[in-house]
N, C-alpha and C positions, 0 to 999 in steps of 0.2 A: 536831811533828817536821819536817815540810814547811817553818813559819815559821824554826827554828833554822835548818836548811839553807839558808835565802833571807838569812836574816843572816850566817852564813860567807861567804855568797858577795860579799853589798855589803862586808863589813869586807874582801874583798880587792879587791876593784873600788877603794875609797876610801883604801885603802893606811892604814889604821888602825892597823896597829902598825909604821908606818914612824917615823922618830926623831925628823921633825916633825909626827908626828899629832895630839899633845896640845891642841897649840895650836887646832889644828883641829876637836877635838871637840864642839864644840858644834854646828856650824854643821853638819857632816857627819852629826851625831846626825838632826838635818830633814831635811837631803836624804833621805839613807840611810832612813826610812821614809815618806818620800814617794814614793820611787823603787820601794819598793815595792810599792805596789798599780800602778805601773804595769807591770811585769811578772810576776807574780802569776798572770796569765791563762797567759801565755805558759809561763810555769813549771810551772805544773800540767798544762798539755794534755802537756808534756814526757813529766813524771814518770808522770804514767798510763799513757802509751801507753807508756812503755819496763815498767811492772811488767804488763800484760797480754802485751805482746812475744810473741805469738804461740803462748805457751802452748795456747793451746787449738784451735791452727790446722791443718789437715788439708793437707795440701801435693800437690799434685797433679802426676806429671812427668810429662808426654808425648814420645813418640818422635818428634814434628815436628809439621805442621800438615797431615798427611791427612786426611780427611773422616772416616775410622773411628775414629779418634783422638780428634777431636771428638765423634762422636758419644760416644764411652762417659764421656768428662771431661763431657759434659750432664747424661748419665744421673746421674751421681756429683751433682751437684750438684744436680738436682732433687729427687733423693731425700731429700738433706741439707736441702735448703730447705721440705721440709714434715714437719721434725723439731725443732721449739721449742728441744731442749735439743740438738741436732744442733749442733757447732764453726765456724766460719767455714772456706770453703774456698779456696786458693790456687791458681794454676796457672802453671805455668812449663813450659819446651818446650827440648827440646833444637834447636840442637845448645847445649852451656853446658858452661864450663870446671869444672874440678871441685872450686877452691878455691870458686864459686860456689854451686855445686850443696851440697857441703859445708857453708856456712851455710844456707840454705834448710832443708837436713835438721835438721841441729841446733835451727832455730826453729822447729820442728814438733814436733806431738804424734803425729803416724802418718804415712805415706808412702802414696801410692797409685802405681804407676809402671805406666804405659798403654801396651804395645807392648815388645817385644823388646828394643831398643835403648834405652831408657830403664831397663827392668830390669838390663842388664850394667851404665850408667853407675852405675846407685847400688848395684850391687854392689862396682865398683870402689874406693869413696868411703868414707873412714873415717868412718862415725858410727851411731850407738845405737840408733836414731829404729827404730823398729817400720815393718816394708813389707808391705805388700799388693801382690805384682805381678799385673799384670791383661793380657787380651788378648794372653798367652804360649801357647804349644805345649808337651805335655811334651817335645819334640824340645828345645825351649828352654830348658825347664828343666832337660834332663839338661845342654845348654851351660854354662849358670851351674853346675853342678856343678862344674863342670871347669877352669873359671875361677878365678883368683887371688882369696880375697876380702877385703877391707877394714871390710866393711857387718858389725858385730857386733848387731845389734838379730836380732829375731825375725822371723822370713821366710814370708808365706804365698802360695802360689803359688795362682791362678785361672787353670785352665786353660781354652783355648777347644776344646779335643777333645773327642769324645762318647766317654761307657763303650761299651766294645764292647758289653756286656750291655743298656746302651737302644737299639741298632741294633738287635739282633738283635730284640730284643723289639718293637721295630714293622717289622721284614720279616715277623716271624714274624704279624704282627696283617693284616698288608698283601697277603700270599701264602702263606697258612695249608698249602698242598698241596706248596710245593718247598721238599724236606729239604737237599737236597746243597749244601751251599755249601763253595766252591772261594775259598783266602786262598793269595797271594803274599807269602813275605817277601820284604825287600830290607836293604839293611845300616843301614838307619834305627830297621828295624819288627820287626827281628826282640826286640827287650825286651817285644813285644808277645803273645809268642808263650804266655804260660802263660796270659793274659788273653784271647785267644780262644779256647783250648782250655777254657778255665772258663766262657766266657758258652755255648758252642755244646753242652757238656753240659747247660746249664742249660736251655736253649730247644730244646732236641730237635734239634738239625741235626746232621747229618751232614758230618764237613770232610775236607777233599781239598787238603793242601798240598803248596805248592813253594818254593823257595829261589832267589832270584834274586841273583846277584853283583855284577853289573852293569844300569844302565838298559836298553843295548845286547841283553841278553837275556831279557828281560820278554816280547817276540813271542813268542820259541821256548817260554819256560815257561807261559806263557798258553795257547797253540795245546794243549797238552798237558794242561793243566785242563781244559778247556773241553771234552773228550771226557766228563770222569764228573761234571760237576756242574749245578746246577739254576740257581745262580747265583753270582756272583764281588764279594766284598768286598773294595773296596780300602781299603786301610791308607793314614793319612798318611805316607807316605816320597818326598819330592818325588826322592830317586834312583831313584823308580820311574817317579811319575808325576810328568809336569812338562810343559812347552811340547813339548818336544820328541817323548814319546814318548803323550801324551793322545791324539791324534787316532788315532792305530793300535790303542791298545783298545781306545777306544771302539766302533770300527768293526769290528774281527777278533772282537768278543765279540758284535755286532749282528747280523754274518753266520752266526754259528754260533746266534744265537737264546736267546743266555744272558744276561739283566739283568744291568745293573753298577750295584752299591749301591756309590751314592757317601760322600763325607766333607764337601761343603760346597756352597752354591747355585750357584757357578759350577760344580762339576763335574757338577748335573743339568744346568744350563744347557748346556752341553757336547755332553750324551749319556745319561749315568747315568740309570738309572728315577729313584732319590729320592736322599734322604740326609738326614739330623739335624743340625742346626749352630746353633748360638746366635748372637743377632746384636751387635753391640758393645751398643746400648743396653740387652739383658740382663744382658751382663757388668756393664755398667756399674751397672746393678741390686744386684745381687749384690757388687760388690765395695762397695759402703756400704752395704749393710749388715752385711758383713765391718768395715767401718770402724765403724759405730756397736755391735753387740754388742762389740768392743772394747773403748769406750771405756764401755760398760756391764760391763765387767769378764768378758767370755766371749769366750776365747782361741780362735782356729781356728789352727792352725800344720801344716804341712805341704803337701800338695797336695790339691784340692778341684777338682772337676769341675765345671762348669756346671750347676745346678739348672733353668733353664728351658732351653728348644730350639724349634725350631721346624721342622716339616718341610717339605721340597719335594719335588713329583713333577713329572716330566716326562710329561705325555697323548702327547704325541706318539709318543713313544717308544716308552710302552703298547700304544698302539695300533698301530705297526708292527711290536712283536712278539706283538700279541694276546691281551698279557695282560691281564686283570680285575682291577682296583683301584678300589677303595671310597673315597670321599671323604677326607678329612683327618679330619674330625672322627670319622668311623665306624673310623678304622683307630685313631684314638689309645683312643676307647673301647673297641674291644675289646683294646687292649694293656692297660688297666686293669682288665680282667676276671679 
């Protein structure tokens, strides 16, 4: 087939059914398979590399070149690299136009999209290609709900949130003696709200909410919790917490002597006694092998929580408020009790 193919192509290179080719035929008959074993090689690397074209290739799109980013696009590809029958994997980085980005997708057999802004750009983006979004918030993905979409292929979100029900279950392992836990909504977190009322049944606490409207009145609603509870869990709602109003929590919950179970290492780093947070290179765990039971024919679609975490505690902290907390490994074992 390959040989036919290499001779259409010299009969037109050597103009063989032009009106004076006759004459010519002989002569051109030598050239014309002389000529071809000298491009031959050249021909074939061609034709191969366009019938594998990416077929089996995992495509990898990052929201830039921040370090987090990197990290979990490593994770993705270490993982894949100690999997024999594991696809070749690509990486590309925004920022990239979307007639771009568009073929990329197309010459893919799955999508992996790393970060926030990489998950809207291939939302935007007309094609089929199956996406795994990774290192999203559900704050994020309720965005992309709401977003115009383009991306017809099947959607799986990895979220970097923890179940409320694994916080609770290691405060509960961490501080076995205070029941009352005191939860603020704000206009981010309140979708949150039948999922803490289901973990906090589940784990014996006792809850004591308030409704916050605004950042701006987070003090006054806080100051008012902070009378009937043991301790105060914050919600990811950066209109609650953020630069601006972090350090007055922290501080108005410190003075009143009530723990603040935080949501990620910068917020114990902060203040917060602890908190549960996955780090990129677990995501990045986790979403290949999202990518490789796929392409073993085991479909995950919807949203999916982080399966590994990692916790952090603040001593310091502990110990200005006096509380008793048991090592890392002693608090995870008795949550698995």
């Amino acid at each position: 087939m390959k040989e036919n193919y290499l001779l259409n192509l010299l009969d037109h290179l050597f103009e063989r059914n032009s009106p004076d080719s006759q004459d010519r035929c002989a002569p051109i008959q030598a050239k014309r398979y002389g000529v071809i074993w000298l491009i031959l090689p050249a021909v074939l690397v061609l034709g191969f590399t366009t019938v594998s074209h990416a077929a089996d290739e995992i495509l990898l799109v990052r929201s830039g070149s921040a370090s987090i980013y990197r990290q979990t696009e490593q994770a993705i590809r270490n993982y894949c690299s100690r999997k024999q029958d594991c696809p070749a994997t690509k990486s590309i980085s925004l920022p990239l136009d979307r007639k771009s980005l568009r073929q990329h997708l197309n010459n893919a057999i799955i999508a992996v999209t790393i970060g926030q802004k990489a998950a809207e750009a291939v939302h935007r983006t007309s094609s089929s290609t199956p996406v795994i979004h990774s290192l999203i918030t559900s704050r994020g993905r309720a965005l992309l709900n709401r977003l115009p979409v383009k991306h017809k292929g099947s959607r799986t979100s990895l979220l970097l949130d923890q179940p409320i029900s694994r916080q609770l279950s290691v405060v509960k392992a961490a501080l076995p003696n205070k029941k009352r836990l005191g939860v603020i909504y704000g206009p981010q977190s309140q979708r949150l709200r039948s999922e803490v009322r289901s973990a906090v049944k589940k784990h014996g606490f006792t809850l004591v909410e308030r409704t916050s409207g605004k950042g701006k009145e987070i003090g006054r609603k806080l100051k008012s919790l902070l009378k009937s509870v043991d301790l105060v869990l914050a919600l990811p709602d950066p209109s609650l917490y953020n630069k601006k109003t972090l350090a007055n929590v922290l501080l108005t919950s410190f003075r009143h002597k009530v723990p603040v179970i935080g949501f990620s290492a910068g917020f114990v780093k902060a203040g917060a006694l602890l908190a549960t947070h996955t780090s990129p290179k677990q995501v990045g765990r986790q979403a290949a092998q999202l990518v490789y039971h796929r392409l073993q024919g085991k479909h995950h679609t919807g949203t999916i929580y982080p399966a590994d975490f990692q916790l952090s505690i603040n001593r310091r902290v502990a110990k200005s408020l006096k509380v008793s907390l048991p090592g890392k490994k002693e608090i995870l074992r008795r949550r698995r009790q």
